[in-house]
N, CA, C and O atoms as a Maestro MAE file, in Angstrom:
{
 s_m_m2io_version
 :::
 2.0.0
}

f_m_ct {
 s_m_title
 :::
 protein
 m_atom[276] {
  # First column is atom index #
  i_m_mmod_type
  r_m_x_coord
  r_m_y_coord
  r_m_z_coord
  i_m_residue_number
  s_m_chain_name
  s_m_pdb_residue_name
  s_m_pdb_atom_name
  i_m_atomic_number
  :::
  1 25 0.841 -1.173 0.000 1 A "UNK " " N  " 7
  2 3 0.000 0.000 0.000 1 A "UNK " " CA " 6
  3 2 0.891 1.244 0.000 1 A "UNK " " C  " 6
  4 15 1.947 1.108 0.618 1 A "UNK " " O  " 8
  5 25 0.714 2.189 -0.458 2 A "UNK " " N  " 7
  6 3 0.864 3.557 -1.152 2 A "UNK " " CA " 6
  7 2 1.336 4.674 0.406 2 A "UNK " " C  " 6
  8 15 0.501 4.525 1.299 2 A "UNK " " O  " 8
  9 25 1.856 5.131 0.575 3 A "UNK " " N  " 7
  10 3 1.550 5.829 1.416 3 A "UNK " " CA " 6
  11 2 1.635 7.223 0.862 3 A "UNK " " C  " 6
  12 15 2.382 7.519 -0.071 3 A "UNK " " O  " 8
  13 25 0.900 7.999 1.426 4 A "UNK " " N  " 7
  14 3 0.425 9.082 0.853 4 A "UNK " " CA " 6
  15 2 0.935 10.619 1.824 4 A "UNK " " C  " 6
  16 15 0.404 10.985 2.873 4 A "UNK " " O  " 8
  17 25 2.002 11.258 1.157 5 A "UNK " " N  " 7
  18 3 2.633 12.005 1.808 5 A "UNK " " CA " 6
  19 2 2.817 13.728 1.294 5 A "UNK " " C  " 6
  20 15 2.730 13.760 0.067 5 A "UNK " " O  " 8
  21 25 2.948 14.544 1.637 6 A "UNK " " N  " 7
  22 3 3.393 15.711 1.085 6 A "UNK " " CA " 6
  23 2 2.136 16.090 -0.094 6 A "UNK " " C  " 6
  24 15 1.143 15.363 -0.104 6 A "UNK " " O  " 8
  25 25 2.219 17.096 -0.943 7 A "UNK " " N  " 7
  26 3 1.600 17.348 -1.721 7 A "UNK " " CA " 6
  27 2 0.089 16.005 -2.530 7 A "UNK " " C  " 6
  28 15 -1.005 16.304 -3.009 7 A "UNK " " O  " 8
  29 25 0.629 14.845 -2.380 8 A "UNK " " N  " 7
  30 3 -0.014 13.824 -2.838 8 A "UNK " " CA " 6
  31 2 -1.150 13.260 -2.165 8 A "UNK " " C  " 6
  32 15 -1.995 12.490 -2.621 8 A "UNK " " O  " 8
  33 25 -1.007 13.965 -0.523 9 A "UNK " " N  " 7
  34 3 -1.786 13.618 0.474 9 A "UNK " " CA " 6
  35 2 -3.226 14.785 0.389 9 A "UNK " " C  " 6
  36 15 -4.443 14.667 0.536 9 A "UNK " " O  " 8
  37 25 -2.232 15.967 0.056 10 A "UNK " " N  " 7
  38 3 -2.977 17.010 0.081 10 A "UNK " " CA " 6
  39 2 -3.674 17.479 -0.956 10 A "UNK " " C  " 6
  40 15 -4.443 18.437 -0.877 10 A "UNK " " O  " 8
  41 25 -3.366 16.623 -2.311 11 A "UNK " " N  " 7
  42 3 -4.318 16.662 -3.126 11 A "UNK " " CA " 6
  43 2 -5.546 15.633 -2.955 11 A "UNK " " C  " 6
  44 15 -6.710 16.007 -3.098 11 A "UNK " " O  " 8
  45 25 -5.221 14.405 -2.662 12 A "UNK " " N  " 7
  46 3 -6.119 13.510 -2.453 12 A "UNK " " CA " 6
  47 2 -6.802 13.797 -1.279 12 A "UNK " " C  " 6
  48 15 -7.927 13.342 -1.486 12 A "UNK " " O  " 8
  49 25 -6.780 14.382 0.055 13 A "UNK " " N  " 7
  50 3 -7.872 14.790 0.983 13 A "UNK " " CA " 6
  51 2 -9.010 15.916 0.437 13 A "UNK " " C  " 6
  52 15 -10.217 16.025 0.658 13 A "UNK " " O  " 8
  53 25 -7.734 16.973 -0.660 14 A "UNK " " N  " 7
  54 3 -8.813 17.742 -1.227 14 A "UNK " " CA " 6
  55 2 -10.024 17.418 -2.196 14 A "UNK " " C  " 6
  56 15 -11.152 17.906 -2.253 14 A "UNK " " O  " 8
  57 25 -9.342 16.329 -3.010 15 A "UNK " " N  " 7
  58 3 -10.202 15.755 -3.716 15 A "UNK " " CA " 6
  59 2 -11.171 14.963 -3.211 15 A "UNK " " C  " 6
  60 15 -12.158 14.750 -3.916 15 A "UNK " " O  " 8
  61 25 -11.087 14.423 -2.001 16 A "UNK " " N  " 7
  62 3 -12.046 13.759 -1.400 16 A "UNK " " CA " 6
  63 2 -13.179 14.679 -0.812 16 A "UNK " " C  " 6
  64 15 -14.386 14.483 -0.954 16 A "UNK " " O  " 8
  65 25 -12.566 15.758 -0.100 17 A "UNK " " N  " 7
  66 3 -13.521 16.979 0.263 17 A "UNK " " CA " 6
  67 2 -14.423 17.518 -1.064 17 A "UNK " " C  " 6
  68 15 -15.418 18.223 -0.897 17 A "UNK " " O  " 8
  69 25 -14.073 17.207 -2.059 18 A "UNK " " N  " 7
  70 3 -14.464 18.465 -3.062 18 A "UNK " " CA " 6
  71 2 -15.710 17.275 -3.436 18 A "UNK " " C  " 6
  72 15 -16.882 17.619 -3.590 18 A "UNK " " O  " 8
  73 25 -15.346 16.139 -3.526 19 A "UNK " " N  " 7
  74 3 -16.413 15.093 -3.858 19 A "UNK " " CA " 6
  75 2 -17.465 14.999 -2.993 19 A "UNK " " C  " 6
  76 15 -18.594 14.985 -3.485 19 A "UNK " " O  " 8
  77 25 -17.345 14.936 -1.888 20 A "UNK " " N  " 7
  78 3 -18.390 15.383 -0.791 20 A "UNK " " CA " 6
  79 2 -19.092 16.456 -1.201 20 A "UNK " " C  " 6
  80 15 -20.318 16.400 -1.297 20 A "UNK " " O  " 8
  81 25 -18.303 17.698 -1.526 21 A "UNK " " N  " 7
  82 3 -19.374 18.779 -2.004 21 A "UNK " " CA " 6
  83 2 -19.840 18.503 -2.945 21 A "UNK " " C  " 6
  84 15 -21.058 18.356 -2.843 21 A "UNK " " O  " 8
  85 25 -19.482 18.362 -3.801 22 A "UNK " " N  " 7
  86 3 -20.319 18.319 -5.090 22 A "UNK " " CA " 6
  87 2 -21.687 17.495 -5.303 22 A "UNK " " C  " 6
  88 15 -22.600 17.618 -6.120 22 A "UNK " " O  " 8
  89 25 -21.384 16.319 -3.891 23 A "UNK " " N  " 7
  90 3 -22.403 15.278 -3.960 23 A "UNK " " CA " 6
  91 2 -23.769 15.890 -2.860 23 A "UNK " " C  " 6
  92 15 -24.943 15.872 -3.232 23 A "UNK " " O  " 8
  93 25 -23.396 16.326 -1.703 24 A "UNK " " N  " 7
  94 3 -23.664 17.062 -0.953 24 A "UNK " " CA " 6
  95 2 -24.671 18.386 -1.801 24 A "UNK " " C  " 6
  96 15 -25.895 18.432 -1.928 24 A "UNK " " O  " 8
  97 25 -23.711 19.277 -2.239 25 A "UNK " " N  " 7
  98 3 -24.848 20.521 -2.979 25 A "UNK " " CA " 6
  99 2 -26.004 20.465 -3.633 25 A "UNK " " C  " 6
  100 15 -26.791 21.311 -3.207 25 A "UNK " " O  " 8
  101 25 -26.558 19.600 -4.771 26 A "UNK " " N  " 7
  102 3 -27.887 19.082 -5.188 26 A "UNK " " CA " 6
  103 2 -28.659 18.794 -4.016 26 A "UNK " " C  " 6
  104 15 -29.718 19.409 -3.893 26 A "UNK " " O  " 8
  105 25 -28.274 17.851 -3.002 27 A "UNK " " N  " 7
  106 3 -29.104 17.273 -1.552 27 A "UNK " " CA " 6
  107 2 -29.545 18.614 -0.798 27 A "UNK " " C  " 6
  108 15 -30.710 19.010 -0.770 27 A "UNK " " O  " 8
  109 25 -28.595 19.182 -0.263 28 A "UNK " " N  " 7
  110 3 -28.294 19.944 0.734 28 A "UNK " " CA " 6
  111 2 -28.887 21.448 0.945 28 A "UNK " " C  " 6
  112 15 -29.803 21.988 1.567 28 A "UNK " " O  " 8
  113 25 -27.454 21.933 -0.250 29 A "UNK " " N  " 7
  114 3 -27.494 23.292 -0.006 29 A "UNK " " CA " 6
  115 2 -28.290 24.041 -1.481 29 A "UNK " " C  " 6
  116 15 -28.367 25.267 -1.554 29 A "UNK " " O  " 8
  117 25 -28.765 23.269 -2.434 30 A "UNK " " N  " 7
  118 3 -28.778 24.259 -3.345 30 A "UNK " " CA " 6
  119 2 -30.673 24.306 -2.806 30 A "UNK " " C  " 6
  120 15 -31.218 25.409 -2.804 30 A "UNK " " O  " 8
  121 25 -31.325 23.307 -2.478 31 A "UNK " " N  " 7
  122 3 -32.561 23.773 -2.217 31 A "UNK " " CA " 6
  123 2 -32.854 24.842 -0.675 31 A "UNK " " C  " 6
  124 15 -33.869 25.526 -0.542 31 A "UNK " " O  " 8
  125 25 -31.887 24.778 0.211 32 A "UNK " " N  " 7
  126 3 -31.986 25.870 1.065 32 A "UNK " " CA " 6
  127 2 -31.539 26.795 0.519 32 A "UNK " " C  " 6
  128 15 -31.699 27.716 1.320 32 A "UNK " " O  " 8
  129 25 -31.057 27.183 -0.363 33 A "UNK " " N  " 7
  130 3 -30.750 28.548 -1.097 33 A "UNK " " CA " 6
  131 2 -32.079 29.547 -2.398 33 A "UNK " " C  " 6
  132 15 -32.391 30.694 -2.716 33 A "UNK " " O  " 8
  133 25 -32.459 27.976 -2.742 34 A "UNK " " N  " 7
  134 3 -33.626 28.491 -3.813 34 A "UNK " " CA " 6
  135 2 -35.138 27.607 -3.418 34 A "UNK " " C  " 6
  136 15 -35.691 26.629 -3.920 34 A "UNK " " O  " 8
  137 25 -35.445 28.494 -2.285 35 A "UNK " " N  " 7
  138 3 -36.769 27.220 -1.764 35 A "UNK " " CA " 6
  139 2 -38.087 27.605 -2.614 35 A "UNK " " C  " 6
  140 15 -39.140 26.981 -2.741 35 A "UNK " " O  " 8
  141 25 -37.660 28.893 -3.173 36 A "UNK " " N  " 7
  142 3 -38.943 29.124 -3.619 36 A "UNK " " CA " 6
  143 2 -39.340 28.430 -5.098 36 A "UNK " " C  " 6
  144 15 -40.193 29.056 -5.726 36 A "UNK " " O  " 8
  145 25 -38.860 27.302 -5.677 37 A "UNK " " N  " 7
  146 3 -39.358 25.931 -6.871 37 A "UNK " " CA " 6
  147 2 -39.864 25.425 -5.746 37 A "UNK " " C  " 6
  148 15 -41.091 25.478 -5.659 37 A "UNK " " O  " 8
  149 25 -38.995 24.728 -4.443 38 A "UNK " " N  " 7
  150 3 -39.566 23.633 -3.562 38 A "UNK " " CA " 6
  151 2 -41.172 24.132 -3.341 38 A "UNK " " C  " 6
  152 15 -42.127 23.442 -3.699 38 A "UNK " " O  " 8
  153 25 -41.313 25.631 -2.600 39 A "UNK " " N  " 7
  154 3 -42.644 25.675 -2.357 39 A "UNK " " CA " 6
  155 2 -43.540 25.812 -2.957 39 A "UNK " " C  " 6
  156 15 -44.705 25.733 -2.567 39 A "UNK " " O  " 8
  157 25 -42.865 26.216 -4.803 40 A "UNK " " N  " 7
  158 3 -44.126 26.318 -5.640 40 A "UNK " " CA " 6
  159 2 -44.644 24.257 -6.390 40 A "UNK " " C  " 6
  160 15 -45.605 23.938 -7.091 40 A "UNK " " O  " 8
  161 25 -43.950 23.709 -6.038 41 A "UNK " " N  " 7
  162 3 -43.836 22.579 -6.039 41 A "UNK " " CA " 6
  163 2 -44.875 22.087 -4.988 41 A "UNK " " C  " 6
  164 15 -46.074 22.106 -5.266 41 A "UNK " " O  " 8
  165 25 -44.558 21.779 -4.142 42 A "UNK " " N  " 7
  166 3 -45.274 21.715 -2.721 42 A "UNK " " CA " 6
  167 2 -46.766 22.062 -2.589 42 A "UNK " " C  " 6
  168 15 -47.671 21.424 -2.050 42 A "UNK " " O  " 8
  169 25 -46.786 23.817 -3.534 43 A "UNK " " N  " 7
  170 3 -47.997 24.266 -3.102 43 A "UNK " " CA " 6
  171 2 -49.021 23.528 -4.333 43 A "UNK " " C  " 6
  172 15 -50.246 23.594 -4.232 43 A "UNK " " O  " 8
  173 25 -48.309 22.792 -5.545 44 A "UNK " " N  " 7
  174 3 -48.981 22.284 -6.952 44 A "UNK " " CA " 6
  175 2 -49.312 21.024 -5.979 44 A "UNK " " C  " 6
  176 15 -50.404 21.122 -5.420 44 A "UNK " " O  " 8
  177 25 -48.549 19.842 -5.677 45 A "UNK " " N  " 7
  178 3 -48.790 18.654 -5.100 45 A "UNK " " CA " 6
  179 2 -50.026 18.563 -4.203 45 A "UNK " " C  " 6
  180 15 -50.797 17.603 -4.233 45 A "UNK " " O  " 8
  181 25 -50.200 19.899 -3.197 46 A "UNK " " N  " 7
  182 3 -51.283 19.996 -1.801 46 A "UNK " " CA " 6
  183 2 -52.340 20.759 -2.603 46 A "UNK " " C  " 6
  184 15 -53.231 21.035 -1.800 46 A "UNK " " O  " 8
  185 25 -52.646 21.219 -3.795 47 A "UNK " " N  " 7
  186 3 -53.529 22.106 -4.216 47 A "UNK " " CA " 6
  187 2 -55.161 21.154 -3.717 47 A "UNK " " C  " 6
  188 15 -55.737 21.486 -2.682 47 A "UNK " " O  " 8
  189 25 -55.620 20.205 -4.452 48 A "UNK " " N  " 7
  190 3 -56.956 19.412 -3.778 48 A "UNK " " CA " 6
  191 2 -57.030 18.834 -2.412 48 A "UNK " " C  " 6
  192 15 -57.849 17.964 -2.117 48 A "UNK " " O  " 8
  193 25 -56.174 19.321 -1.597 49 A "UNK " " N  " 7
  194 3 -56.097 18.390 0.012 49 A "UNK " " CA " 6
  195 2 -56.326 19.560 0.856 49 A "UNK " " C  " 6
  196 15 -55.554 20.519 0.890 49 A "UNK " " O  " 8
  197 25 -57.565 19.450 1.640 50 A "UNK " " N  " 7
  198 3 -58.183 20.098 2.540 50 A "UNK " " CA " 6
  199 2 -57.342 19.734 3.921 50 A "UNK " " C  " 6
  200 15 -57.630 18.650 4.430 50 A "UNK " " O  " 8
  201 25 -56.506 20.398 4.462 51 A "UNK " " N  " 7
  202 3 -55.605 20.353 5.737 51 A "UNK " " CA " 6
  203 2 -56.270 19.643 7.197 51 A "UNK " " C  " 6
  204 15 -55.728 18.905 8.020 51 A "UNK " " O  " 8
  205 25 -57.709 20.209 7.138 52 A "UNK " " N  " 7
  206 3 -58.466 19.672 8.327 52 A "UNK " " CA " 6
  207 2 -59.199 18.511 8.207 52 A "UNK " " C  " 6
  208 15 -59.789 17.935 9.121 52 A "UNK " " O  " 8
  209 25 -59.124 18.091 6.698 53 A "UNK " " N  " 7
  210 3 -59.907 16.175 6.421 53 A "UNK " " CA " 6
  211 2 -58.369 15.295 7.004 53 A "UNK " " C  " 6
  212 15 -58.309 14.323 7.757 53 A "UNK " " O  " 8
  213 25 -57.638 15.788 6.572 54 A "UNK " " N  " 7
  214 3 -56.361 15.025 6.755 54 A "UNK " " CA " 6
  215 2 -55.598 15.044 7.844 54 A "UNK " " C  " 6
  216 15 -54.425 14.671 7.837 54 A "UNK " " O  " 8
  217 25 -56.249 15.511 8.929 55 A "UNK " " N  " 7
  218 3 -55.117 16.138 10.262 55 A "UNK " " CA " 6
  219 2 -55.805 14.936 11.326 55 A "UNK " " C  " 6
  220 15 -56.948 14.711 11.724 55 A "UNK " " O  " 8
  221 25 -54.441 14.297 11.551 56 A "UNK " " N  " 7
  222 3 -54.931 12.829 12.442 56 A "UNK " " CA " 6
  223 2 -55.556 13.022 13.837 56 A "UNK " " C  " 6
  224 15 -55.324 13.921 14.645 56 A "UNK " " O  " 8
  225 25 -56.118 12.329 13.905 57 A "UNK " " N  " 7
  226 3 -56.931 12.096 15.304 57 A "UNK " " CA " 6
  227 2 -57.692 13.308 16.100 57 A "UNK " " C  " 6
  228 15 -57.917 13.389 17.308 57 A "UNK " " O  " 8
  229 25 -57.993 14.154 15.132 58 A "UNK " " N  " 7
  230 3 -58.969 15.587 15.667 58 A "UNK " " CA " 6
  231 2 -58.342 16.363 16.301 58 A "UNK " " C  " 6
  232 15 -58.604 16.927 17.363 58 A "UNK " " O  " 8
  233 25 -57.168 16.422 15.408 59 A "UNK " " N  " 7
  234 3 -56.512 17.984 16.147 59 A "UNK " " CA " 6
  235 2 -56.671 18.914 15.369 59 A "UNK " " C  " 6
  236 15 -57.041 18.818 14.199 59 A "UNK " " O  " 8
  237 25 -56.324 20.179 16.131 60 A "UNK " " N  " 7
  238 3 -56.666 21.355 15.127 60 A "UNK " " CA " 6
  239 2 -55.339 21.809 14.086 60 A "UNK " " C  " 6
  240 15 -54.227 21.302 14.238 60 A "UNK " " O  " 8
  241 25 -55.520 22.448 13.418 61 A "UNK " " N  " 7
  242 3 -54.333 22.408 12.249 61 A "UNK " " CA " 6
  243 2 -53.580 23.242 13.170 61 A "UNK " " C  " 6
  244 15 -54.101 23.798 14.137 61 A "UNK " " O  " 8
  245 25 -51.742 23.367 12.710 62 A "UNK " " N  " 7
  246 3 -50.984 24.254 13.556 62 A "UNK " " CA " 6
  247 2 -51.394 25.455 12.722 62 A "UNK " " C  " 6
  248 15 -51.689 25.640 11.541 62 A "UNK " " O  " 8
  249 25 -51.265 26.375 14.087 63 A "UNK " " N  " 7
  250 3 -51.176 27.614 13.961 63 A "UNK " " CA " 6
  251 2 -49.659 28.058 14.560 63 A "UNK " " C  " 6
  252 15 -48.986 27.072 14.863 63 A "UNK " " O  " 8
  253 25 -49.084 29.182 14.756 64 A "UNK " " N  " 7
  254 3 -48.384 29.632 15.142 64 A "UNK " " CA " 6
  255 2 -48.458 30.538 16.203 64 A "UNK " " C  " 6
  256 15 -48.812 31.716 16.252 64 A "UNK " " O  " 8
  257 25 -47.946 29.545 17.262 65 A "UNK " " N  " 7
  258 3 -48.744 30.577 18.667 65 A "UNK " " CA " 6
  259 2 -48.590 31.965 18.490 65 A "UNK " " C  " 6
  260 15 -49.599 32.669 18.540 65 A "UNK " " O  " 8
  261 25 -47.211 32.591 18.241 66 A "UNK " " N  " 7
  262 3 -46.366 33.915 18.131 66 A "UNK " " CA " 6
  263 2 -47.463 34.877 17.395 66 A "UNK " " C  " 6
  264 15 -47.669 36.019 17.804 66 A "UNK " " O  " 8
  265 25 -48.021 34.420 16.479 67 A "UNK " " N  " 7
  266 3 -48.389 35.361 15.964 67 A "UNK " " CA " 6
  267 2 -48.054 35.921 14.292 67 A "UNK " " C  " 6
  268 15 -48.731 36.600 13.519 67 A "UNK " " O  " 8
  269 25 -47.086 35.472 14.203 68 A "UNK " " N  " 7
  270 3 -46.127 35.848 12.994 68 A "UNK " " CA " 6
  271 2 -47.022 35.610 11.630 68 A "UNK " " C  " 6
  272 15 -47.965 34.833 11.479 68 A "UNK " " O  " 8
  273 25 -46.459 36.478 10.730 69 A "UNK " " N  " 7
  274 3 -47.226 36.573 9.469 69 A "UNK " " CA " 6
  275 2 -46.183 36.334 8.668 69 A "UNK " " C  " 6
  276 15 -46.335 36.310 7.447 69 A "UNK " " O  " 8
  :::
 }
 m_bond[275] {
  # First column is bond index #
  i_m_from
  i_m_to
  i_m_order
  :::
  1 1 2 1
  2 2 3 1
  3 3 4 2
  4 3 5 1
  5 5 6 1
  6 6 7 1
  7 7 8 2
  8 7 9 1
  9 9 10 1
  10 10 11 1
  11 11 12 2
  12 11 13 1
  13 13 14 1
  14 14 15 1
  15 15 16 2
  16 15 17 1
  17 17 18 1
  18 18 19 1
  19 19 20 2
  20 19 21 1
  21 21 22 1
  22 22 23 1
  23 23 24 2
  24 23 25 1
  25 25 26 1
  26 26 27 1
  27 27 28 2
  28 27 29 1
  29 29 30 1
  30 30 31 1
  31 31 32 2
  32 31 33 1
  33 33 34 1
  34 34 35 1
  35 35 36 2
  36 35 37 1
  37 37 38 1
  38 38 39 1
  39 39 40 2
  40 39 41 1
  41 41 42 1
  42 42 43 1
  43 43 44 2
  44 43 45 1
  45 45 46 1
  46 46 47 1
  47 47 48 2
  48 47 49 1
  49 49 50 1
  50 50 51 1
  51 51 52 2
  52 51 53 1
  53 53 54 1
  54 54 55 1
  55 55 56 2
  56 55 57 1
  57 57 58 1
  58 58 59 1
  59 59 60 2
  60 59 61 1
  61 61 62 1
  62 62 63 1
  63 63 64 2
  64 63 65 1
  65 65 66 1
  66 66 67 1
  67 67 68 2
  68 67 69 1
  69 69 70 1
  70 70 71 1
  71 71 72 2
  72 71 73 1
  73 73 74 1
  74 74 75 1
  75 75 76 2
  76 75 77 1
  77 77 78 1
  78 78 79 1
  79 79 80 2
  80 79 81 1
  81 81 82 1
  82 82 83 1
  83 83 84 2
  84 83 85 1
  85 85 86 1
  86 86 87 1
  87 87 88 2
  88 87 89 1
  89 89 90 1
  90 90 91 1
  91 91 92 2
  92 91 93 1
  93 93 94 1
  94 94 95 1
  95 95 96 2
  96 95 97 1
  97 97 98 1
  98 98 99 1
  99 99 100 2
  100 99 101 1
  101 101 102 1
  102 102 103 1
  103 103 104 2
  104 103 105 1
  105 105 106 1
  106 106 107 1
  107 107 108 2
  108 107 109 1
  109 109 110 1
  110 110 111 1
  111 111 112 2
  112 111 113 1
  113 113 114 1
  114 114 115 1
  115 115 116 2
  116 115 117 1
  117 117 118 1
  118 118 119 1
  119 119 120 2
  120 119 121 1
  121 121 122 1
  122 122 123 1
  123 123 124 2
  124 123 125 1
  125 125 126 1
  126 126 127 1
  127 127 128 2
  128 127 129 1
  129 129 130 1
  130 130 131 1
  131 131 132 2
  132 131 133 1
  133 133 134 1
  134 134 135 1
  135 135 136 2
  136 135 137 1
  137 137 138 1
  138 138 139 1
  139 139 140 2
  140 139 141 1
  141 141 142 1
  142 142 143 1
  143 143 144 2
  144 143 145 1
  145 145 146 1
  146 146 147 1
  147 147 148 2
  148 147 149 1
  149 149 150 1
  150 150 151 1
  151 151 152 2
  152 151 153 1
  153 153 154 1
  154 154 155 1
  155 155 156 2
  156 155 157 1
  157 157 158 1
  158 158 159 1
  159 159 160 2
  160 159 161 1
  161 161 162 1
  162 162 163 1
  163 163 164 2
  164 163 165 1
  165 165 166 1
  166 166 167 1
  167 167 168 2
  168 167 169 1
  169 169 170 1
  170 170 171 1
  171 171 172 2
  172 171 173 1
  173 173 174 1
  174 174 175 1
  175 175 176 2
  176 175 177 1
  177 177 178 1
  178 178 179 1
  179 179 180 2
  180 179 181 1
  181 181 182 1
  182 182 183 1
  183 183 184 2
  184 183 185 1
  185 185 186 1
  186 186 187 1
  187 187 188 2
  188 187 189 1
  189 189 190 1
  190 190 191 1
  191 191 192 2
  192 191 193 1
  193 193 194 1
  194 194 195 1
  195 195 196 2
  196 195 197 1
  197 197 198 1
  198 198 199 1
  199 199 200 2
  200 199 201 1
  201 201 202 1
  202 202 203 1
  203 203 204 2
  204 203 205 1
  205 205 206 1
  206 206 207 1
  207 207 208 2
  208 207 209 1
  209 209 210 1
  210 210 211 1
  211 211 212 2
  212 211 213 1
  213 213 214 1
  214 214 215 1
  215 215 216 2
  216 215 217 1
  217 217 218 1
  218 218 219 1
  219 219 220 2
  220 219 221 1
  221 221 222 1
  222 222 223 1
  223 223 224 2
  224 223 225 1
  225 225 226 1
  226 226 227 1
  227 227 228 2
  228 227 229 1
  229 229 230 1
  230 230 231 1
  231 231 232 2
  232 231 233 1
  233 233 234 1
  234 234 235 1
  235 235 236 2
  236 235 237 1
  237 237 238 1
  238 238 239 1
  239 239 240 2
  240 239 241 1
  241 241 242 1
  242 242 243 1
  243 243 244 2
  244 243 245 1
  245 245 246 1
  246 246 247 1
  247 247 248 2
  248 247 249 1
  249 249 250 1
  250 250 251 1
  251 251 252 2
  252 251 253 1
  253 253 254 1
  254 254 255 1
  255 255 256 2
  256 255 257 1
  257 257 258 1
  258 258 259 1
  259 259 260 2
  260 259 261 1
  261 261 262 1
  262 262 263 1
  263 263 264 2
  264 263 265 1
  265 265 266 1
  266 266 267 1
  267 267 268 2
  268 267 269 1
  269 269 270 1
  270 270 271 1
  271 271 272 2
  272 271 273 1
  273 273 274 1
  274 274 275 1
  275 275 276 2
  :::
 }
}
């Protein structure tokens, strides 16, 4: 086995890091950056589903205690 030293080490950890990102960014980070496809997506999929036929065992739908708009 190879041992991996000096410059050769430090390309291959980088390259291993950079593969992580690249695999990582589609999953991760590019939909927390552009959510607004996800929610127009989201809002096409839920368009015929009434929130309160579908809310298990007779609870009331969430609201947001705070208040927030």
């Amino acid at each position: 086995m190879t041992i991996l030293r000096g410059w050769r080490y430090n390309v291959f950890i980088g390259g291993l890091v950079g593969v992580i990102a690249l695999t990582l960014y589609p999953i991760a980070i590019e939909p927390m950056l552009n959510s607004e496809k996800y929610k127009k997506i989201q809002e096409r999929n839920r368009r015929g589903i009434k929130q309160e036929d579908v809310q298990p065992g007779n609870m009331k739908v969430w609201s947001d205690p705070f208040g927030r708009k």
